[in-house]
N, C-alpha and C positions, 0 to 999 in steps of 0.2 A: 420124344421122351428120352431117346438116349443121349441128346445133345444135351438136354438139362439135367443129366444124371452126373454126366460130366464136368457140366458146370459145377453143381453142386461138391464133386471130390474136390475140383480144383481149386474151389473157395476154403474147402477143410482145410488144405495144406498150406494153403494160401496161412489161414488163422494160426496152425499149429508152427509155422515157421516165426511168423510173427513175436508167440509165444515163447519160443525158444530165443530169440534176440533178443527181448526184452526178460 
């Protein structure tokens, strides 16, 4: 559970950086 809690921030930041670039 905590490894895909994980996962899950690091996709958010993953998108919000993305969104910031573009």
């Amino acid at each position: 559970m905590l490894a895909l809690r994980i996962v899950v921030l690091y996709s958010n930041n993953y998108v919000v950086e993305l969104n910031i670039m573009f």
